[in-house]
C-alpha positions in Angstrom: -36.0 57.9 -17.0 -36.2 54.0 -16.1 -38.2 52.4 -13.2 -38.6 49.5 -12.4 -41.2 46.7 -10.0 -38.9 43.7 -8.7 -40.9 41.2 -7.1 -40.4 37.8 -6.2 -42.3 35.1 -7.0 -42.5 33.2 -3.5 -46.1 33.6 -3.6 -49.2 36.1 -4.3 -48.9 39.9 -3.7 -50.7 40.9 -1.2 -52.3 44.8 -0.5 -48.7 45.8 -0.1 -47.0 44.8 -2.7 -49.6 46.3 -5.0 -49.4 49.9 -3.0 -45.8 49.9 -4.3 -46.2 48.2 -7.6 -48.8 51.0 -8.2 -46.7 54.4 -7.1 -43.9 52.7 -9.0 -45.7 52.8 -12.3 -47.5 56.0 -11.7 -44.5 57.6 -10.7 -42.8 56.4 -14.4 -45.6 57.3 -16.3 -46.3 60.4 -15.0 -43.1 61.5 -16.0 -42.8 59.9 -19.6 -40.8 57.2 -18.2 -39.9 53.4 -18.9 -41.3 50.4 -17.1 -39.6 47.4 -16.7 -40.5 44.4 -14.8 -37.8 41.9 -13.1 -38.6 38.7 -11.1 -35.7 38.6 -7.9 -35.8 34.5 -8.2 -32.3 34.5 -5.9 -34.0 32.3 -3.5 -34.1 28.8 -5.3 -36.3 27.1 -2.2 -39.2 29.2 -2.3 -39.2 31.0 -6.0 -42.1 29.4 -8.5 -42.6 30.1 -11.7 -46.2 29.5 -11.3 -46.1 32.7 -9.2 -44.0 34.8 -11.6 -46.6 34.3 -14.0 -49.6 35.0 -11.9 -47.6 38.1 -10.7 -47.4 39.1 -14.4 -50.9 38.7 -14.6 -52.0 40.1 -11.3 -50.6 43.4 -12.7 -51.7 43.1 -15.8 -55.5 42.9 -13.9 -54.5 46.0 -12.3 -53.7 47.6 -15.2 -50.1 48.0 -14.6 -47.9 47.5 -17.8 -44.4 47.4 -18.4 -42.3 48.2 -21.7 -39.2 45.3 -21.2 -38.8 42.4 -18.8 -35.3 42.1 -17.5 -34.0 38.9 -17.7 -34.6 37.1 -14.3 -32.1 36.7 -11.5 -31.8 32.8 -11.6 -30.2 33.5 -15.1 -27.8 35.7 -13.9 -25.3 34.0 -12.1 -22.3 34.7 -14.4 -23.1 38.9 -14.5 -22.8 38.4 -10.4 -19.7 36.0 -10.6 -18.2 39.1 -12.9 -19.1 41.7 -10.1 -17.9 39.3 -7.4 -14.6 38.6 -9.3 -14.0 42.4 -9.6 -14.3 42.9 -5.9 -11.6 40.3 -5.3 -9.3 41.7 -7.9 -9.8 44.7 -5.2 -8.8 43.1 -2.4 -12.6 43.8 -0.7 -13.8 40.5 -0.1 -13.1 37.7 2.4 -14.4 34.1 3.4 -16.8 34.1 6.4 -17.1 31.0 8.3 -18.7 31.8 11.0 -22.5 29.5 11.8 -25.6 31.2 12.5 -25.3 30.8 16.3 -21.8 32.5 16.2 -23.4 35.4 14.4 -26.2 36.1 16.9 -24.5 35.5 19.6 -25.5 37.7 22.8 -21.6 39.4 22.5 -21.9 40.1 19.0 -21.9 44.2 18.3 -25.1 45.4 17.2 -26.6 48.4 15.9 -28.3 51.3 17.4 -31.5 49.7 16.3 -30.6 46.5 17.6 -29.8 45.0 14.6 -27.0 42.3 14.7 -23.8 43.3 13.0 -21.1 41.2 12.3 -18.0 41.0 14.4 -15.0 40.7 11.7 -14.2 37.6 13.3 -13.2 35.9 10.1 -11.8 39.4 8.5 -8.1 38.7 8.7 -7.5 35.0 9.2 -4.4 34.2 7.8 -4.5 31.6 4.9 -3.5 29.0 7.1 -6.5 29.6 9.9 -8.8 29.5 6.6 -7.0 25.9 5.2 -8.4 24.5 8.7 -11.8 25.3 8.4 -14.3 22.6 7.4 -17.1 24.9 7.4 -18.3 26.4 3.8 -18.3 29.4 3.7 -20.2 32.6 2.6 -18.6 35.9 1.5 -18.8 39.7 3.1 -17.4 42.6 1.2 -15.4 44.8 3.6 -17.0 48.2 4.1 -14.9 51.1 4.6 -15.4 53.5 8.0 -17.4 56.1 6.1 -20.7 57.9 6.4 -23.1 57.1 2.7 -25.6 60.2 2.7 -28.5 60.3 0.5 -31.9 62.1 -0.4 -34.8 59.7 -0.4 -37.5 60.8 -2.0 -40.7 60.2 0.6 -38.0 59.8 3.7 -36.1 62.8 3.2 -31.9 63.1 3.4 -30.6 60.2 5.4 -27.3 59.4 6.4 -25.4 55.9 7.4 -22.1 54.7 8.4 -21.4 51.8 7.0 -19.3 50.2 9.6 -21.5 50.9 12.6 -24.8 50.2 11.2 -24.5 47.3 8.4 -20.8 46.0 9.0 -19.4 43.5 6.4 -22.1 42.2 4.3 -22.5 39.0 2.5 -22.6 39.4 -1.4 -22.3 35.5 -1.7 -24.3 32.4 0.5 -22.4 30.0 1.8 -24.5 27.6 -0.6 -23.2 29.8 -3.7 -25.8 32.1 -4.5 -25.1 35.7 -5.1 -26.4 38.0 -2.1 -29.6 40.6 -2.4 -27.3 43.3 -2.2 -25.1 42.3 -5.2 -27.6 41.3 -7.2 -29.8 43.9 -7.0 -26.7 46.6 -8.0 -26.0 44.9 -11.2 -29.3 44.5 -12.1 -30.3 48.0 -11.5 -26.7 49.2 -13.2 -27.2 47.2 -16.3 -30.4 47.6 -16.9 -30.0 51.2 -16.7 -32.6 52.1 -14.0 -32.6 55.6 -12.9 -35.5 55.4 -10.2 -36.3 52.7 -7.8 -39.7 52.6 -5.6 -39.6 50.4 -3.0 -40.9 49.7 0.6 -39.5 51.4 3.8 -38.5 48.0 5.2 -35.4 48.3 2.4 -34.1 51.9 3.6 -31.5 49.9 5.4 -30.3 48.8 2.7 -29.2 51.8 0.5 -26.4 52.9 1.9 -24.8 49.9 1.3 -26.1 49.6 -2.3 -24.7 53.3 -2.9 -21.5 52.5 -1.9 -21.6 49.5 -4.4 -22.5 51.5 -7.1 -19.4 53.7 -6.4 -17.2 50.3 -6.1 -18.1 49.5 -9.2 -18.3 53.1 -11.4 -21.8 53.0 -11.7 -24.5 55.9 -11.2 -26.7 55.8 -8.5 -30.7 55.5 -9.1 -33.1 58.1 -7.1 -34.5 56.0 -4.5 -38.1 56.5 -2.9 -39.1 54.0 -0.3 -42.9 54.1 0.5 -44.6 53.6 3.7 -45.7 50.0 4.9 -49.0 49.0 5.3 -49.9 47.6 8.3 -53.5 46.4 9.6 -55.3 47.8 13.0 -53.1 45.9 15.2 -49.8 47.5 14.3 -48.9 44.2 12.3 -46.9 44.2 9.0 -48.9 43.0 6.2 -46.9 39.3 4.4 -48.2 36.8 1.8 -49.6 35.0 4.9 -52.2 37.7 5.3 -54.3 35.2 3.2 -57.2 37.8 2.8 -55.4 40.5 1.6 -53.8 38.8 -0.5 -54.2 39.0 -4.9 -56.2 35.6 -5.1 -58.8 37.2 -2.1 -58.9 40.1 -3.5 -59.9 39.4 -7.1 -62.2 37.3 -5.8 -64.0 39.9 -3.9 -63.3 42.9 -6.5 -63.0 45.0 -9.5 -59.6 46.6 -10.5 -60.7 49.8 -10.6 -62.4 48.8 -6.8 -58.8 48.0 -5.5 -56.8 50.8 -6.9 -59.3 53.4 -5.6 -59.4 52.6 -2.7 -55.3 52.3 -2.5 -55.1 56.0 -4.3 -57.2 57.3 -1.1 -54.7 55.1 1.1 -51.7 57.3 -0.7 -53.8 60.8 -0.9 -53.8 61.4 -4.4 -58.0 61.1 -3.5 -59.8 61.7 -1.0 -62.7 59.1 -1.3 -62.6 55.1 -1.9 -64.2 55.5 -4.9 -63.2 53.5 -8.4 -60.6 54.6 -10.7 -58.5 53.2 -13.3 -55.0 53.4 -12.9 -54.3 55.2 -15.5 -56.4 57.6 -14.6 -54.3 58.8 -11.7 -51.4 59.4 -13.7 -52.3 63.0 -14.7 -52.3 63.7 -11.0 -49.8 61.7 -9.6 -47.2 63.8 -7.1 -44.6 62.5 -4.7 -45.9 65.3 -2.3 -49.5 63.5 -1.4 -47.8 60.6 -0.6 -47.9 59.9 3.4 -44.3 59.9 5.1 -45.4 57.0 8.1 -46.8 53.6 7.9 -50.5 53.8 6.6 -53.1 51.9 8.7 -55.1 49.5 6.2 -59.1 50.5 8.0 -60.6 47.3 9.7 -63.7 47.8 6.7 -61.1 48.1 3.6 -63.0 45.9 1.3 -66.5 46.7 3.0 -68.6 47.5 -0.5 -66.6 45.7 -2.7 -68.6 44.5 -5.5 -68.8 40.3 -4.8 -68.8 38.1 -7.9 -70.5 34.7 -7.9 
């Protein structure tokens, strides 16, 4: 089997980003498995290579290795523009040139979360209503009316319907750079990837990911999205939580400090105390892991050894 950690190097991991860079690689080498490590660059205004390579070595503090890097998504453009140009040849794609305001606007449809989904207002504009637009435009795939059903491994079967809960989604910017959702397919097709670990935040986005895979003849990986971490107040952690953050944290810690106390976080201990990470492996299980959003304790890094 083939996992893989995808992070993107907009800035420093912070506590959870490492909870799911950690399961990831247990998970793999518990079962014998590959590693491989990709950097999702797509976003050329806030994507460093300063921080790829401090990501690299954050995880190489932690312990976590990899066997192969994939190559990353900034190079890629010409493997998207191959998986784009065989969605045209089917007929599945259409120009979108509708503006942000148009999109959110208070009659647009929206989901039963309250998601905003997109109208289909530029679906079938005849090539001359196109020829008068001046706006550029970005790209949606057309989804089909049909219900995508799945087992996730932590969240248990799950089932979407494309039309009513994603709607047409964009697989290319309007600035020319291929969509998350694209991407992210090919990559994980090519590079052969048979599990992918993950937050809960990206549930949402496997359905339509399936049904790409499908488009294109490829086989699905097993997916297992991991609860968030969220502090006292309820809040989703971000790279802005500056003190939970990698360049806080080795500050304040040992390795073998931080993934203790995330193993207790995910059960496979009961107490804070130190461990290496590959230490876990031997007892890593998908069973101990917990199913809802994990409260990070006001005292996390109370004890933590502090170095001059």
């Amino acid at each position: 089997m083939t996992g893989r950690f995808a992070p993107s190097p907009t800035g420093r991991m912070h506590l959870g980003n490492i909870f799911t860079a950690l399961l990831a690689w247990l998970s793999v080498r518990s079962q014998g498995g590959r590693m491989l490590l990709r950097i999702e660059d797509l976003d050329p205004q806030r994507s460093r290579a300063a921080y790829a390579e401090q990501l690299k070595q954050d995880l190489g503090w932690l312990g976590l290795d990899w066997d192969g890097e994939m190559p990353p998504q900034s190079t890629r453009s010409p493997v998207y523009a191959a998986h784009f140009a065989k969605l045209e040849e089917q007929g599945l794609i259409y120009p979108c040139y509708c503006s942000r305001s148009e999109l959110h606007d208070a009659s647009a449809p929206h989901a039963s979360d309250g998601t905003v989904l997109y109208s289909g207002a530029c679906r079938d504009l005849t090539p001359e209503q196109r020829a008068a637009k001046t706006r550029r435009p970005a790209w949606r795939v057309r989804v089909p009316d049909i219900a995508v059903s799945f087992r996730d491994g932590v969240c248990g079967p799950q089932t979407e319907r494309l039309a009513e809960t994603c709607g047409d989604f964009i697989v290319r910017r309007s600035d020319g750079v291929y969509a998350y959702q694209l991407a992210v397919v090919c990559d994980d097709a090519l590079g052969s990837v048979t599990e992918v670990v993950r937050g809960s935040d990206l549930l949402g986005s496997t359905a339509r990911q399936l049904w790409l895979f499908s488009v294109f003849g490829y086989p699905a990986p097993q997916y297992y999205h991991v609860p968030l971490l969220v502090v006292p107040d309820g809040r989703r952690l971000s790279k802005r939580e500056r003190d939970l953050d990698m360049e806080a944290l080795r500050a304040r810690c040992t390795p073998e400090q931080l993934v203790g106390r995330l193993a207790q976080l995910a059960g496979l201990r009961p107490g804070p105390e130190p461990v290496r990470a590959a230490d876990l492996v031997s007892r890593f299980s998908w069973e101990h892991i917990p199913r809802g959003e994990i409260v990070i304790p006001a005292n996390f890094s109370d004890g933590f050894r502090v170095f001059p």
